[in-house]
C-alpha positions as YAML, in Angstrom:
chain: A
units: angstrom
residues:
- id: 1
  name: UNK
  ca: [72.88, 110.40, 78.64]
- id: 2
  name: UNK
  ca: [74.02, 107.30, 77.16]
- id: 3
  name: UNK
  ca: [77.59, 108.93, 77.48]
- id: 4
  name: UNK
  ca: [77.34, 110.27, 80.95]
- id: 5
  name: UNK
  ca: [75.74, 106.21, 82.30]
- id: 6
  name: UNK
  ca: [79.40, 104.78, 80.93]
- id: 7
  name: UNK
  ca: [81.01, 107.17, 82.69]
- id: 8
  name: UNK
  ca: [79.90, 106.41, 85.81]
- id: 9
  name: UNK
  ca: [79.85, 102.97, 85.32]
- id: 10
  name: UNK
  ca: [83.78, 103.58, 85.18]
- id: 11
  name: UNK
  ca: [83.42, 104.83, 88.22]
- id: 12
  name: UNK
  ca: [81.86, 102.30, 89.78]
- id: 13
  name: UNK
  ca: [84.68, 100.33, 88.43]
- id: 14
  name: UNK
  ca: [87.16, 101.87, 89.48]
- id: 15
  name: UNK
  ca: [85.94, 102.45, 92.62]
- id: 16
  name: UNK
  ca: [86.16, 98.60, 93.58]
- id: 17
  name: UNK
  ca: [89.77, 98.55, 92.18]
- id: 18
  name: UNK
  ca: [91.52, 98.11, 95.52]
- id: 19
  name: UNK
  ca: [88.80, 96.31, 97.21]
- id: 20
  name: UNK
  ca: [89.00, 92.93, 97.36]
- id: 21
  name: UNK
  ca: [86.51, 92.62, 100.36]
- id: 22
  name: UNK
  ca: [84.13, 94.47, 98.25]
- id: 23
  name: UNK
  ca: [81.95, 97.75, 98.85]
- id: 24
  name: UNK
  ca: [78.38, 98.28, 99.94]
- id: 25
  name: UNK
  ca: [75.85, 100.24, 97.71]
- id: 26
  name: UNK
  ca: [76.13, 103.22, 100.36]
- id: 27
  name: UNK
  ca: [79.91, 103.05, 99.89]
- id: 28
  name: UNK
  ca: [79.37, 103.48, 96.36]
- id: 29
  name: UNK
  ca: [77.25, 106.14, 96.55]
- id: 30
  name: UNK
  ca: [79.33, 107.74, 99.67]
- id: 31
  name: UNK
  ca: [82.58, 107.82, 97.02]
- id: 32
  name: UNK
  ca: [80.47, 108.47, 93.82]
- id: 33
  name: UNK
  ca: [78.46, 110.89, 94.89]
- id: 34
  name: UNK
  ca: [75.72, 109.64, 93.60]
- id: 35
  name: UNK
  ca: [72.01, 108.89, 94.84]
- id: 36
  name: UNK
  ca: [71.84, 105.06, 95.65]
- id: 37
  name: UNK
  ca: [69.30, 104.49, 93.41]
- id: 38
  name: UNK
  ca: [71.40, 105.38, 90.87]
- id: 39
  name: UNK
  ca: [74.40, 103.26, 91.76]
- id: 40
  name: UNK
  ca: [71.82, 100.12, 92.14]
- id: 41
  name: UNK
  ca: [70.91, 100.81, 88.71]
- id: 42
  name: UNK
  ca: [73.88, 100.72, 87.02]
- id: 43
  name: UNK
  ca: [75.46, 98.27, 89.71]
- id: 44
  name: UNK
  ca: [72.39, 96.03, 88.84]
- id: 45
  name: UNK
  ca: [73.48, 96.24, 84.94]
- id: 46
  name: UNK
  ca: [77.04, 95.64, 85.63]
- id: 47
  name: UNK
  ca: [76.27, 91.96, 87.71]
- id: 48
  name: UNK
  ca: [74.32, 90.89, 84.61]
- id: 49
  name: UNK
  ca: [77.58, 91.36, 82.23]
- id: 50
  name: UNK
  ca: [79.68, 89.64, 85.09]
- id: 51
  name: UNK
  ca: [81.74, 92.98, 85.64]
- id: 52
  name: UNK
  ca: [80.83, 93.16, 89.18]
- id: 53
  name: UNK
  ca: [80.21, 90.40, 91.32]
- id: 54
  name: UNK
  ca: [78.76, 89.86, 94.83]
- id: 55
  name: UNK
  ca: [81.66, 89.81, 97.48]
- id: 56
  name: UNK
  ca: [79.97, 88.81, 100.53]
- id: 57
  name: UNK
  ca: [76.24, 87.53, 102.05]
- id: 58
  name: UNK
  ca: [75.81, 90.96, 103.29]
- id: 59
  name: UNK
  ca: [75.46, 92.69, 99.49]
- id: 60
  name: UNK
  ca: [79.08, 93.94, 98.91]
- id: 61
  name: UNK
  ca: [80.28, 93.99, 94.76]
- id: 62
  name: UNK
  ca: [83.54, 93.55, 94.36]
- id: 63
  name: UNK
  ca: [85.12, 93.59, 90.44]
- id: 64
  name: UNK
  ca: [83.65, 90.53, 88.58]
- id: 65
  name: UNK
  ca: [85.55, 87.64, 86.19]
- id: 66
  name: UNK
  ca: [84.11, 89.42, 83.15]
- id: 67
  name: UNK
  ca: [86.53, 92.05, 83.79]
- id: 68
  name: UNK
  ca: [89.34, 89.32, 84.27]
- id: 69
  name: UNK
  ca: [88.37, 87.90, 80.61]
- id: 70
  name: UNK
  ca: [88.91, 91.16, 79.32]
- id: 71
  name: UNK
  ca: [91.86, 92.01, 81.08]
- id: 72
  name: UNK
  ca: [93.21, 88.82, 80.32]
- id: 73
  name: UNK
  ca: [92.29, 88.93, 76.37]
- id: 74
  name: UNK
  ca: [94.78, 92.47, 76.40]
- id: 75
  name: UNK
  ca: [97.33, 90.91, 78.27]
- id: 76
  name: UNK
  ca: [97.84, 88.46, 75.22]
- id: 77
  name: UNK
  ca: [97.71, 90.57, 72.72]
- id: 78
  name: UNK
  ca: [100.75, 92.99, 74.89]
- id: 79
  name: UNK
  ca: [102.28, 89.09, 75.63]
- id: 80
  name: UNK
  ca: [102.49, 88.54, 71.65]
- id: 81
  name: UNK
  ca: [103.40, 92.76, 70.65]
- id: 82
  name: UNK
  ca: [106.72, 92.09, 73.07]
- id: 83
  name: UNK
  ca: [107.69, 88.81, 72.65]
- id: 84
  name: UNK
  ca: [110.07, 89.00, 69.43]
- id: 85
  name: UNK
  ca: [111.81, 91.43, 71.71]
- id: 86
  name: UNK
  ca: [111.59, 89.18, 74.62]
- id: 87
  name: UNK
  ca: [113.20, 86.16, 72.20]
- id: 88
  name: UNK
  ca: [115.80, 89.06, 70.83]
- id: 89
  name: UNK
  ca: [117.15, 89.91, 74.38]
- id: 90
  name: UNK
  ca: [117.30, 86.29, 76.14]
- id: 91
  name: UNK
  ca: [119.23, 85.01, 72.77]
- id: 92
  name: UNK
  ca: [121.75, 88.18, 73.08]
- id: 93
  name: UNK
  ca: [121.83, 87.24, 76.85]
- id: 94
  name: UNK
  ca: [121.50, 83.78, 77.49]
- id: 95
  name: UNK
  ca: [119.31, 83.91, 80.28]
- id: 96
  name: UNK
  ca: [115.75, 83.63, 80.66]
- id: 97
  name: UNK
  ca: [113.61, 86.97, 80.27]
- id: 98
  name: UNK
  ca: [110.20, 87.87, 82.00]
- id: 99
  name: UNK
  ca: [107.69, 90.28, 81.13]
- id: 100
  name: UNK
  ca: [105.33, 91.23, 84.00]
- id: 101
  name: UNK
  ca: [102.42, 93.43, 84.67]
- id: 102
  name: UNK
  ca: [101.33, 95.27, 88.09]
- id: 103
  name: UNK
  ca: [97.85, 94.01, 89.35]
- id: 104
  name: UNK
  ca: [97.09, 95.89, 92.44]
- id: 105
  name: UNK
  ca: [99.88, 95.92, 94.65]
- id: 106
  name: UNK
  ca: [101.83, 92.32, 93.66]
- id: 107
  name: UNK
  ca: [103.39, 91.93, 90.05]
- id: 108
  name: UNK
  ca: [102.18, 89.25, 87.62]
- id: 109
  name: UNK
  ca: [103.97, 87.63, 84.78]
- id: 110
  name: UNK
  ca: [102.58, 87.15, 81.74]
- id: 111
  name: UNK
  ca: [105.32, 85.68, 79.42]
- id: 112
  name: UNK
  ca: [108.63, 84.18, 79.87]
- id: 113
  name: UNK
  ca: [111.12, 83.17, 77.34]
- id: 114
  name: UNK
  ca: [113.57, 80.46, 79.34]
- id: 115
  name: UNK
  ca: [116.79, 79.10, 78.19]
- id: 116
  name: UNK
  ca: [118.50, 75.89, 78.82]
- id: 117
  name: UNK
  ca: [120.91, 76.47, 81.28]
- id: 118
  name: UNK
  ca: [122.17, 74.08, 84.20]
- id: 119
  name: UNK
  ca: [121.41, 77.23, 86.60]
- id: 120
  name: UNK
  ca: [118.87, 79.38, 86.10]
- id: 121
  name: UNK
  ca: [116.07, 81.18, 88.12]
- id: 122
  name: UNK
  ca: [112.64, 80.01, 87.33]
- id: 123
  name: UNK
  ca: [109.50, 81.56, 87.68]
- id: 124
  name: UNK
  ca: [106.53, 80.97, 85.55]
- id: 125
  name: UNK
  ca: [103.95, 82.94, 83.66]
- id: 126
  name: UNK
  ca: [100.80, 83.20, 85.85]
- id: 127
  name: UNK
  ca: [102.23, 83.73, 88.91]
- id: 128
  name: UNK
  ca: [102.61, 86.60, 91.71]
- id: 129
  name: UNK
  ca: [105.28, 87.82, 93.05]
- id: 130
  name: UNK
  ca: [105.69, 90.73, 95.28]
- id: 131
  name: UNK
  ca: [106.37, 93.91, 94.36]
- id: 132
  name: UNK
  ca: [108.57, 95.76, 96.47]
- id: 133
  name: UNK
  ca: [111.46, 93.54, 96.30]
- id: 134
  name: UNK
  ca: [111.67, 92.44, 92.98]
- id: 135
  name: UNK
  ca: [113.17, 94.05, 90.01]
- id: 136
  name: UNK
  ca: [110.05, 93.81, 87.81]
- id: 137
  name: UNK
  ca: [108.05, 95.35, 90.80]
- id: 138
  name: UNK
  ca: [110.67, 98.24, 91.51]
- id: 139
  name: UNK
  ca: [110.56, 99.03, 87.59]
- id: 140
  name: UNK
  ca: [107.04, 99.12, 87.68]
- id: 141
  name: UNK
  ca: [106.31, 101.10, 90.57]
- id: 142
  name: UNK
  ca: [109.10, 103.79, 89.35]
- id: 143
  name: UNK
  ca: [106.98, 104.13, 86.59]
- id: 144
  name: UNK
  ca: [104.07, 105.68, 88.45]
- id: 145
  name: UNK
  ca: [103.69, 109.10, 90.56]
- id: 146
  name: UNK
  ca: [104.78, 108.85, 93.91]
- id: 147
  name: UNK
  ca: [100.91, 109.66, 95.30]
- id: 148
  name: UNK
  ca: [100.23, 106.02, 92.84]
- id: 149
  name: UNK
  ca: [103.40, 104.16, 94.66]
- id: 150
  name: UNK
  ca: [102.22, 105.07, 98.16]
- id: 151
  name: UNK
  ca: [98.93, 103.86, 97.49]
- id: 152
  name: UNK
  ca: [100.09, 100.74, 96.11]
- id: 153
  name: UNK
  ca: [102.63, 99.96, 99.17]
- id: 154
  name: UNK
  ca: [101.42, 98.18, 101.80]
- id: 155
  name: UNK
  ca: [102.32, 100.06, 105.18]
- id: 156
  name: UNK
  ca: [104.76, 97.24, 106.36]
- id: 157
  name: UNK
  ca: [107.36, 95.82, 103.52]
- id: 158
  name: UNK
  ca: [107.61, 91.57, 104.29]
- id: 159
  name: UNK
  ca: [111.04, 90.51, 104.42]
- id: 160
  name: UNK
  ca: [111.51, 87.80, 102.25]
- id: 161
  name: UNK
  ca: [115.38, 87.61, 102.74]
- id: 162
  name: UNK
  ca: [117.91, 89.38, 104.86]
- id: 163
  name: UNK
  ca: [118.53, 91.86, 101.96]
- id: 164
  name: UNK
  ca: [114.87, 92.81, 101.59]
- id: 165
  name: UNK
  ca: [114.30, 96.51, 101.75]
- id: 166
  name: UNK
  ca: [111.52, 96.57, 104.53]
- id: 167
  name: UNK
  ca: [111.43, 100.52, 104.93]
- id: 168
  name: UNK
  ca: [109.27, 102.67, 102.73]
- id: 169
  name: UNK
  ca: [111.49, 105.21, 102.74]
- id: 170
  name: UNK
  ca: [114.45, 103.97, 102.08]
- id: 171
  name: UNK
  ca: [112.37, 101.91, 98.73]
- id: 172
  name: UNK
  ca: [111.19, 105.57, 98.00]
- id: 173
  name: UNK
  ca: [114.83, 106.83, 97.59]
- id: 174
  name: UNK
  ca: [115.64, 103.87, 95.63]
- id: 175
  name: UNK
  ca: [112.96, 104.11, 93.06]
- id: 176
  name: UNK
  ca: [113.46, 107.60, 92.53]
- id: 177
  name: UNK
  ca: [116.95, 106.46, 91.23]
- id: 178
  name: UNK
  ca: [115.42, 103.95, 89.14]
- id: 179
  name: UNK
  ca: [112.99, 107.16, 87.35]
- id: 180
  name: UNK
  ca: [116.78, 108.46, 86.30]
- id: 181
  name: UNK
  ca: [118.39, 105.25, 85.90]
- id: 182
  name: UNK
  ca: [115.44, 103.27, 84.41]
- id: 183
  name: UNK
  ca: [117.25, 100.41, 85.54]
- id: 184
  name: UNK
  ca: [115.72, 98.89, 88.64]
- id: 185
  name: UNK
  ca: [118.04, 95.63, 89.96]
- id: 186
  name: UNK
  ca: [116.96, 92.61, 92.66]
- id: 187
  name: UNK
  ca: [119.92, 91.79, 94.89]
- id: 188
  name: UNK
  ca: [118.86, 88.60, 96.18]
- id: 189
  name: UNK
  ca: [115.89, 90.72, 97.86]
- id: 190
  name: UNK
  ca: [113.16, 88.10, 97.22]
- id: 191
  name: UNK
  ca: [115.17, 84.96, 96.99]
- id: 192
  name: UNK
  ca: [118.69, 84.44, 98.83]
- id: 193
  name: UNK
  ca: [120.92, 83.33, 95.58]
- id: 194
  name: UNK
  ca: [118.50, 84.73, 92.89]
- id: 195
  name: UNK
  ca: [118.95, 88.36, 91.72]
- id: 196
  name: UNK
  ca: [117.61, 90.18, 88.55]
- id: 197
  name: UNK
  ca: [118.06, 93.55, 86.11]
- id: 198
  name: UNK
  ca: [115.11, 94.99, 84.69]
- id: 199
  name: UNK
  ca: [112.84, 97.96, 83.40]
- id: 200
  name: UNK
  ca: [109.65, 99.52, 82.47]
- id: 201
  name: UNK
  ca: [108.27, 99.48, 79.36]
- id: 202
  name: UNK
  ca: [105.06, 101.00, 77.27]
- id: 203
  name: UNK
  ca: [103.39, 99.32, 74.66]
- id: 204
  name: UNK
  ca: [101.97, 101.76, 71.89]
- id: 205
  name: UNK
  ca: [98.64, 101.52, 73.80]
- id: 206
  name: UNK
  ca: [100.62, 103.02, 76.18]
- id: 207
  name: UNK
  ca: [100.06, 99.77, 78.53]
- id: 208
  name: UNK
  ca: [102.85, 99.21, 81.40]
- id: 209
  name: UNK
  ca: [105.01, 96.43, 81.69]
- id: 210
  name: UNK
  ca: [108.02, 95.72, 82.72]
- id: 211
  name: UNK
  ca: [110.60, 93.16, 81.03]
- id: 212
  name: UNK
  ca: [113.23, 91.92, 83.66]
- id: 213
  name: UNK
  ca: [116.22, 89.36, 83.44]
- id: 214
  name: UNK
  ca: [116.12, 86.79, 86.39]
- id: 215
  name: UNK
  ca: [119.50, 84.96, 87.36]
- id: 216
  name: UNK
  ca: [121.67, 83.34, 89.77]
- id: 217
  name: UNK
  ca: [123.21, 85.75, 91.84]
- id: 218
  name: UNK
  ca: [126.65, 84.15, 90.79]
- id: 219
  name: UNK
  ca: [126.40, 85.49, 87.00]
- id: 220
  name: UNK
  ca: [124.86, 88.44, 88.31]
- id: 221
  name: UNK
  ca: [127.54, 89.68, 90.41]
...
């Protein structure tokens, strides 16, 4: 029983994943197929450990910050497993190096290892970025099924530059290149004079990342 109660309260997780407006109970229990009672129950439990929390007035849950603690307590433990490697590859290079998670549909860097360098791209560690026209958001999302990708796209690509990809099918065709390649590449597609080379990695937890090399698009080219 004990067993079968986590399980579902996965669910429930799960189920808010993509929802940052939140769900009602009888959206729970409409997806979960599960007697409202029920999902007030263990919905109940879950606001009291700060996993869920309430999203509107109207009683929508959306994912709490105790699940952000968490999350971000793994992402520094994957931050310190890949950053010898990190240092390793920006001293054989000579350019900064990023590594980068997906959260939901934008990309979010954890760690960055920067060198001094007149000109260089800079980012940060804690931002967002999107993730259809970067190279840590390509490498990421060729990492995933196609069913995940098209999920994760939202139905109209932003143009950020004049080189952005804005069509989902044409960023479909590219990033099933990048599942042969495993080299996914920004050509100035988020910034105008900023391009970067990167890929997808797995940690032995078998956590995603991706570890990409931003740069002037001078060097680059």
């Amino acid at each position: 029983a004990g067993a079968e109660v986590i399980a579902r309260a996965a669910e429930l997780l799960r189920a808010l994943q993509n929802e940052p407006d939140g769900l009602s109970l009888r959206q729970l229990a409409e997806r979960l197929g599960l007697p409202r009672s029920t999902v007030h129950r263990i919905a109940t439990a879950l606001l009291a450990e700060g996993l869920v929390a309430p999203a509107t007035s109207r009683g929508r849950l959306r994912l709490g910050p105790g699940l952000h603690q968490l999350a971000a307590s793994s992402l520094k433990d994957l931050g310190q497993t890949l950053r010898p490697y990190l240092r390793k590859l920006s001293r054989r290079l000579d350019e900064t190096v990023d590594l980068a998670i997906l959260d939901h549909d934008q990309v979010f860097f954890i760690d960055q290892i920067q060198v001094a360098r007149r000109l260089q791209a800079v980012s940060a560690a804690g931002t967002y970025f999107p993730v259809h026209c970067t190279a840590n958001g390509k490498a990421l999302l060729a990492a995933l099924s196609r069913e995940e990708v098209e999920r994760i796209l939202p139905e109209r690509l932003r143009a950020h530059t004049a080189h952005t990809i804005v069509s989902r099918a044409k960023l479909l065709e590219e990033l099933a290149v990048i599942r042969q390649t495993h080299v996914a590449f920004d050509r100035e597609e988020h910034t105008l004079g900023i391009c970067g080379v990167g890929c997808a990695v797995r940690d032995a937890a078998g956590r995603l990342a991706a570890i990409t090399v931003p740069m002037p698009a001078q060097r680059f080219y």
